[in-house]
C-alpha positions in Angstrom: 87.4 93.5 89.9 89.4 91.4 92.2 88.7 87.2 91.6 89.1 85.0 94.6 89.1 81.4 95.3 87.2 79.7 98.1 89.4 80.1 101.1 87.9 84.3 100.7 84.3 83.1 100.5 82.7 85.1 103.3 80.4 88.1 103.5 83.1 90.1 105.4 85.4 90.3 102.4 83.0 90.5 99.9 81.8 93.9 101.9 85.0 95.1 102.9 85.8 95.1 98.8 82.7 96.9 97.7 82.9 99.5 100.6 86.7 100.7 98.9 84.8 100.0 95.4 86.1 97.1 94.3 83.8 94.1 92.9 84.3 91.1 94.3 84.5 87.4 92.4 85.0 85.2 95.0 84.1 81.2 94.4 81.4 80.1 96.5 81.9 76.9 99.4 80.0 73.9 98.4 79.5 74.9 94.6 80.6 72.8 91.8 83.8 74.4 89.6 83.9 75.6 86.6 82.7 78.6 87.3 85.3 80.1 85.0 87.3 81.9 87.9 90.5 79.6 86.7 90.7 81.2 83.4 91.5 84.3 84.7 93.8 83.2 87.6 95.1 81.2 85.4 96.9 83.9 83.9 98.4 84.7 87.1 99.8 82.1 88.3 102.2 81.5 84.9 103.0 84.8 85.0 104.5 84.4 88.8 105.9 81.1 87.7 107.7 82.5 84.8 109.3 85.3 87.6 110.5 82.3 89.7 112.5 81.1 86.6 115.0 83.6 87.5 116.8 82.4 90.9 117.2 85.9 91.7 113.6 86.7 92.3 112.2 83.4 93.5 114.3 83.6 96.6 114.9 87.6 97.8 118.6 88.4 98.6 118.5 92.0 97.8 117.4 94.2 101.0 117.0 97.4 99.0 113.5 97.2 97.4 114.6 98.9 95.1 117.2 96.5 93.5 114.6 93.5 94.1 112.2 96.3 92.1 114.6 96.7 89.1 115.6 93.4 88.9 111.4 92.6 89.2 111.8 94.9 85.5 114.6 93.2 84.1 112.6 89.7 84.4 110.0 91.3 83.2 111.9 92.8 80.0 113.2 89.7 79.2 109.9 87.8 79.7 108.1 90.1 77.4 111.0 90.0 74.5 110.7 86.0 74.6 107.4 85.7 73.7 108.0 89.0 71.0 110.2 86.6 69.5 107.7 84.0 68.9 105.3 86.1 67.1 108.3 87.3 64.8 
């Protein structure tokens, strides 16, 4: 399932998803919101905004991939035992 704002609302996209098997929920132009797609994205977007809390990732300086990739892991680490530490 991949959800989509309005800026993706055409037929190609929408076909070009369920042809590799995908379902598409894509807002539709011209509809009222709250159709309940900014729940999920939602989720998303804090989760990106937490990453950009560390200055490392929200501007790339490594050229290797795969130090940008483990430091990507680190962030996430730390991320995750934050908010372990607020259910203990």
């Amino acid at each position: 399932m991949l959800f989509a704002d309005r800026g993706y609302d055409h037929d190609k996209y929408r076909r070009l998803l369920r042809e590799r098997g995908i379902r598409p929920v894509i807002a539709e132009r011209g509809q009222p919101h709250g159709s309940g797609l900014g729940i999920f994205r939602w989720v998303v977007e804090r989760t990106i905004s937490w990453l950009h809390g560390f200055r490392r990732l929200r501007t790339r300086w490594e050229r290797r991939d795969d130090i940008h990739e483990a430091f990507l892991g680190l962030a996430t680490c730390l991320i995750t035992h934050r908010h372990v530490q607020r259910l203990c």
